[in-house]
C-alpha positions in Angstrom: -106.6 25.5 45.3 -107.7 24.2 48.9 -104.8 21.9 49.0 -102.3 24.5 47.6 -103.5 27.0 50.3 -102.8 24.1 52.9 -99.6 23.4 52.1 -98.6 27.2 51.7 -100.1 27.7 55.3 -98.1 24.6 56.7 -94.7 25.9 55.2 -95.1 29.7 55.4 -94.5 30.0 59.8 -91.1 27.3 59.2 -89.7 29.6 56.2 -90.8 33.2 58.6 -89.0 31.5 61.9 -86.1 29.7 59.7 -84.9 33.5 58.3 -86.5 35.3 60.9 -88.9 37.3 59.3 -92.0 38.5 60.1 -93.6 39.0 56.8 -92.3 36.7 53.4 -93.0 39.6 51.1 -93.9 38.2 47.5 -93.9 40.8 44.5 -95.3 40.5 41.4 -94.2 42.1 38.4 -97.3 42.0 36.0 -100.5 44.0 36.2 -102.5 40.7 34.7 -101.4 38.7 38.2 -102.4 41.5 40.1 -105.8 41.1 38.4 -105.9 37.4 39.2 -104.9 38.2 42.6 -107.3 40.7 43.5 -110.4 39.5 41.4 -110.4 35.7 43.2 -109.3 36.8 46.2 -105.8 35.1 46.7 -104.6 37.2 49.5 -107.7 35.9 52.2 -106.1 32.7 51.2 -102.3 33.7 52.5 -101.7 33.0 55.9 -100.1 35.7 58.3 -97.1 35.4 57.1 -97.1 36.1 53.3 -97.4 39.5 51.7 -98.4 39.3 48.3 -97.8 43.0 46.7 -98.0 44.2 43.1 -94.7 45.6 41.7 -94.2 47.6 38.7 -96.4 45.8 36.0 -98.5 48.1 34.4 -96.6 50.3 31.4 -99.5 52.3 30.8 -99.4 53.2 34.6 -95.7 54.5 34.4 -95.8 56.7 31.2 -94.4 60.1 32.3 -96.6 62.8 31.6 -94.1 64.6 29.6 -94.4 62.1 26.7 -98.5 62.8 26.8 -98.3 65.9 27.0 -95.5 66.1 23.9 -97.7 63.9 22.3 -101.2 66.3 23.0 -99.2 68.8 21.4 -98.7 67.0 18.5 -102.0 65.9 18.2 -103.3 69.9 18.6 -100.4 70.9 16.1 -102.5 69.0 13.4 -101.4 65.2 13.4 -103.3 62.5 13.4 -102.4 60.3 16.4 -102.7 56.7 17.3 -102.6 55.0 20.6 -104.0 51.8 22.4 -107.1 53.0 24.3 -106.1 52.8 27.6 -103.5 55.6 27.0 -106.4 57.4 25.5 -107.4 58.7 29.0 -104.0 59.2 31.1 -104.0 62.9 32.7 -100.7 64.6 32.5 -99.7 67.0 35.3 -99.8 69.8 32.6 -102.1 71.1 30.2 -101.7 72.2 26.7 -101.6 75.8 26.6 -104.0 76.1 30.2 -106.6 75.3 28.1 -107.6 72.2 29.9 -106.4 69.8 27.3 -104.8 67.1 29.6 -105.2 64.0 28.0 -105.7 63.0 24.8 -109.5 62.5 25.1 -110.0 65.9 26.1 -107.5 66.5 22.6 -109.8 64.7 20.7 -112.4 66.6 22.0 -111.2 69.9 21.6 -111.0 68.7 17.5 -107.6 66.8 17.4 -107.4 64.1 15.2 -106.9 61.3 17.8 -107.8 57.4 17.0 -107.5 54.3 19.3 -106.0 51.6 17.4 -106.1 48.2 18.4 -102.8 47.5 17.0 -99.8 48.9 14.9 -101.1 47.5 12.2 -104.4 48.6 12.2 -103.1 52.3 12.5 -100.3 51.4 9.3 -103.5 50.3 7.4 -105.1 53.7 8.8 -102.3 55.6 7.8 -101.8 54.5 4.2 -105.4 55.5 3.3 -104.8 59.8 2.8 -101.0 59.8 3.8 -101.6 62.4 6.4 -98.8 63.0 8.9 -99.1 60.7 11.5 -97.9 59.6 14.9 -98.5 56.2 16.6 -98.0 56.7 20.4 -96.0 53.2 21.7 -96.4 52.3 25.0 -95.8 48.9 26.0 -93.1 46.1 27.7 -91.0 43.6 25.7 -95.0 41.8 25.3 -95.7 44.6 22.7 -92.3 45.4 21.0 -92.0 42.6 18.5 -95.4 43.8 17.2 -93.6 47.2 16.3 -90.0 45.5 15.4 -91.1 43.0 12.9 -93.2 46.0 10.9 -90.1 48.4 11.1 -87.7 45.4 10.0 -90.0 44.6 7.2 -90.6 48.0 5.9 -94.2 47.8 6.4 -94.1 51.3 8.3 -95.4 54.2 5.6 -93.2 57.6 5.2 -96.3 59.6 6.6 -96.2 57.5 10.3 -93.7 58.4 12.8 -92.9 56.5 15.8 -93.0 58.1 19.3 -91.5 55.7 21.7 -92.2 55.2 25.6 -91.6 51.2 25.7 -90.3 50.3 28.8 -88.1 47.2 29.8 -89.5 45.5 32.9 -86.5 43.9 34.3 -84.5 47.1 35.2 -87.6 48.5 37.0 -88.1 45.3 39.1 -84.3 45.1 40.5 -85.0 49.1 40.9 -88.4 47.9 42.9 -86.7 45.3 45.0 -84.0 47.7 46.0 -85.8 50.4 47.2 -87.3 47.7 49.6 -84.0 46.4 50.4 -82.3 50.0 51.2 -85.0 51.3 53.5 -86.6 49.8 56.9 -89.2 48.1 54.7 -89.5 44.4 55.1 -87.1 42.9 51.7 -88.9 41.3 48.5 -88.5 37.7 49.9 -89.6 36.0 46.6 -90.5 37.3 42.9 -93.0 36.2 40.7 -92.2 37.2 37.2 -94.1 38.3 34.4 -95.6 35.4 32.1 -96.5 36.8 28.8 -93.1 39.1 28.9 -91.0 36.2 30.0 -92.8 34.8 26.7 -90.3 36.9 24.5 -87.5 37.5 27.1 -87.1 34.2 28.5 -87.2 33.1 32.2 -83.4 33.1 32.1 -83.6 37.0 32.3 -85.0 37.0 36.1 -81.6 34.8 36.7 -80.1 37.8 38.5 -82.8 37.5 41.3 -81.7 34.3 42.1 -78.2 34.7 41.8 -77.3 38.1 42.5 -79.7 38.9 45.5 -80.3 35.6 46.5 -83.9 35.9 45.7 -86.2 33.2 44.9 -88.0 33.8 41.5 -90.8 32.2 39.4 -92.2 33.0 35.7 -95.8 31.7 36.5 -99.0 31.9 34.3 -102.0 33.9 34.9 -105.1 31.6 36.6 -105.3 31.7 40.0 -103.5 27.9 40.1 -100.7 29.3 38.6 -100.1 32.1 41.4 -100.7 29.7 44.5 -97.9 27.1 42.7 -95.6 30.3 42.1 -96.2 31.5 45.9 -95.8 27.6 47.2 -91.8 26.8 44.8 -90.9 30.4 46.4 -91.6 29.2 49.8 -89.9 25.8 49.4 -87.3 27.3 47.7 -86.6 29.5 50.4 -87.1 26.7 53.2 -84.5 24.4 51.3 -81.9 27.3 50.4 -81.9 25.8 46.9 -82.0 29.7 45.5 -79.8 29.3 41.9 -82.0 29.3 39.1 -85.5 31.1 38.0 -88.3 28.7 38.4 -90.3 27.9 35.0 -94.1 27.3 36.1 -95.7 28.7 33.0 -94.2 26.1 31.0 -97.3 25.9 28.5 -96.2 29.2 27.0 -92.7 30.4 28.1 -89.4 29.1 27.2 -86.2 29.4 29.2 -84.3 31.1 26.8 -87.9 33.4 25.3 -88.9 34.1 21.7 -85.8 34.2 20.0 -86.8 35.5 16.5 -88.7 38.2 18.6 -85.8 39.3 20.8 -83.3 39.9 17.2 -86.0 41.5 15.9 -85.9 44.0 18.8 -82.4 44.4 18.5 -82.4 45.0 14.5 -84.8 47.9 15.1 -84.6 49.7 18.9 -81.7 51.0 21.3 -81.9 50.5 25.2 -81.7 53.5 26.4 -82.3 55.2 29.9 -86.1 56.1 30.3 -88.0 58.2 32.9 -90.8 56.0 35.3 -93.7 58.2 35.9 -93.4 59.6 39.7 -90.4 57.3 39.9 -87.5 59.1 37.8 -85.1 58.1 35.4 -84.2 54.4 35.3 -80.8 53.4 33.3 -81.1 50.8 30.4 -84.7 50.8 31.4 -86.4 51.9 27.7 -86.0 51.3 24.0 -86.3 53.8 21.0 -85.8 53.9 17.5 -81.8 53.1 16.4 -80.3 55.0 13.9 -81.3 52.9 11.1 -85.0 54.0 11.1 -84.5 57.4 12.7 -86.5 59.0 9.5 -89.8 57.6 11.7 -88.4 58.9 15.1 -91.0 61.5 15.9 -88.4 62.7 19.0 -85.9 63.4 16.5 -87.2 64.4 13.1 -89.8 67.0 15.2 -86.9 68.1 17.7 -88.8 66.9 20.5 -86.4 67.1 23.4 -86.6 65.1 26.6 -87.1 67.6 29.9 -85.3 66.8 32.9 -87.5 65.0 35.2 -90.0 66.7 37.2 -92.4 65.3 40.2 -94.9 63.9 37.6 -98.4 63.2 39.7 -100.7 65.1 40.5 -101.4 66.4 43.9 -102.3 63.7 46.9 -101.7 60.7 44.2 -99.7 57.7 45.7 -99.0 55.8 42.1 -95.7 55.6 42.3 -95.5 54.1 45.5 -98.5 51.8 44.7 -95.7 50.6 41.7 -92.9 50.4 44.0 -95.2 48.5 45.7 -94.5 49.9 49.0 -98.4 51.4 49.3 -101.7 49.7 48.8 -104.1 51.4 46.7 -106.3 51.7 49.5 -103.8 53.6 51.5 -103.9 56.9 48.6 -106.6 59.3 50.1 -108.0 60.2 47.2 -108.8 56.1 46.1 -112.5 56.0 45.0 -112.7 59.1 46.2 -111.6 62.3 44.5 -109.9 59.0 41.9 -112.5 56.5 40.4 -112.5 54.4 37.2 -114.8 57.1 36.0 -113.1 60.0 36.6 -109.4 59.0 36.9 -106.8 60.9 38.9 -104.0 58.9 38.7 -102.3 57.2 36.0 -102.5 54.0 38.0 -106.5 53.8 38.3 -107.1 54.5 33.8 -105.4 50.9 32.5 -106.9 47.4 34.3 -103.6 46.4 34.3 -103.0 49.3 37.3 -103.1 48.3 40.7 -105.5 51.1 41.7 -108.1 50.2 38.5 -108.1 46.4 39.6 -108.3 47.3 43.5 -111.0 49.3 42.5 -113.2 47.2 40.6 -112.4 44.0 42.4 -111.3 45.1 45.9 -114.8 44.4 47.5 -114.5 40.3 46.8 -111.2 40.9 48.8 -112.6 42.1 51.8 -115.6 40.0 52.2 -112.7 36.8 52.0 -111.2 38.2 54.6 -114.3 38.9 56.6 -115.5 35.4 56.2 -111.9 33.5 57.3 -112.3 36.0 60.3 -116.0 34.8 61.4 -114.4 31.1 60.4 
């Protein structure tokens, strides 16, 4: 790490004066290297020069309220309903029927049937046992999706479960991240560091367009804090030497160039892309997946006539989460951060998952600043 953190410190000032930059702004794309980041402290170990700033990474962070609150309603209405715990506390910006039912805790504990599964499979096994109508609630990136494809293509789902989807599709949202940096007077995403465990089933081929389309530097890297200071260091040499054609492959123990091909035709047997609203963001085109035609019987949007509302502003009042995602905010710079918005008592979607910025910053944050309080007194 000490010799990485040399090196990085020796090349960052050459690449800043060589494109005339002030700050080499490197974005990652995965709320798990935002943990790594933030828990050992890689940031007191950047010199001046580099940013390192989390992107859009978290999918539980960017579930738009209208899909809980759809959900809540379906859960009050009298089905059973299944989601990964840390959905089970997201606030929406409205509540079911003013009744102060915004979330599908407070559901549960107003008498809804409402279970945390720990996978699709435990809530199929669930399901079978009384045939009660069901919904599992999926949220999740291409890292989750084959765990819902493979059971749909193998007819493992039961009549009485229907599928509500909010998957989301991380590499539309990143290009959509990197522009809005690029189109404002914000200093441009200088370098990428992709997503390992998605890049696991999509292949680092599929951050290709970074390289050759905007000319920026990208990595797949892996999640120990080794793994991040390489991924910083090839994006910095990469950017010294001008050598920007191809995604960079550090978390070669897992990933594959081309990804999990088995996984990605099982994807494509069973969902559609199809254009899908970012919480506080808006919509984003080809940026979701639901439910193709084929197995529309278990599409709880369609066989319940659950129509998608027109995007609305949906956060609630003072919270910064969507530019915390875009990664054009710190989570330090909302107001309300461990104040009126805790781990406890979250207000924002981006401080309930600890794969949110504002939920790692918050439990980790302190190491940060006493690394940076130490290389000062250094």
């Amino acid at each position: 790490a000490i010799k990485l953190s040399e090196e990085i410190s020796k090349l960052a000032p050459k690449v800043a004066k060589e494109r005339g930059l002030d700050k080499i702004k490197i974005m990652n794309f995965c709320g798990s290297h935002e943990w790594t980041t933030t828990h050992y402290g890689l940031r007191a170990l950047m010199p001046k020069e580099v940013e390192l700033i989390p992107g859009p990474g978290c999918p539980v962070c960017v579930t738009p309220s209208s899909d809980i609150e759809n959900v809540i309603k379906l859960a009050m209405d009298g089905y059973r309903v299944y989601t990964f715990g840390d959905v089970f506390k997201l606030p929406t910006v409205n509540h079911y029927k003013k009744d102060q039912i915004g979330s599908l805790a407070a559901a549960k504990a107003a008498g809804a049937d409402v279970r945390i599964a720990y996978s699709f499979v435990d809530a199929i096994e669930d399901a079978k046992k009384d045939n009660k109508p069901s919904v599992f609630f999926g949220v999740g990136f291409e890292t989750t999706t084959p765990s819902y494809a493979v059971l749909f293509a193998k007819e493992k789902v039961p009549k009485n479960m229907l599928f509500y989807s909010s998957i989301k599709l991380t590499a539309p949202a990143a290009e959509y991240a990197v522009k809005i940096h690029k189109s404002t007077k914000r200093t441009p995403v200088s370098g990428v560091i992709g997503p390992g465990h998605v890049s696991t089933i999509i292949g680092a081929i599929s951050w290709d367009f970074f390289p050759k389309e905007y000319k920026i530097p990208a990595v797949v890297s892996g999640f120990e804090p080794i793994d991040i200071l390489v991924g910083v260091l090839v994006i910095l040499k990469d950017l010294y030497t001008n050598e920007i054609k191809y995604t960079n492959l550090e978390y070669k123990r897992v990933a594959k160039p081309e990804g999990n091909l088995y996984a990605q035709e099982e994807i494509r047997e069973v969902f559609d892309v199809v254009d899908a609203i970012w919480r506080g963001i808006g919509a984003i085109p080809k940026s979701g997946l639901d439910l193709n035609e084929r197995f529309s019987e278990h599409n709880a949007k369609l066989q319940l006539g659950l129509k998608e509302k027109p995007w609305d502003y949906d956060l609630p009042p003072g919270c910064k989460c969507n530019e915390v995602t875009l990664g054009v905010a710190y989570p330090d710079e909302c107001p309300l951060f461990m104040k009126a918005c805790t781990p406890a008592r979250p207000w924002g979607p981006c401080m309930v998952s600890m794969e949110g910025a504002c939920a790692v910053w918050a439990r980790f944050g302190s190491s940060q600043r006493v690394l940076e309080a130490l290389k000062e007194v250094k």
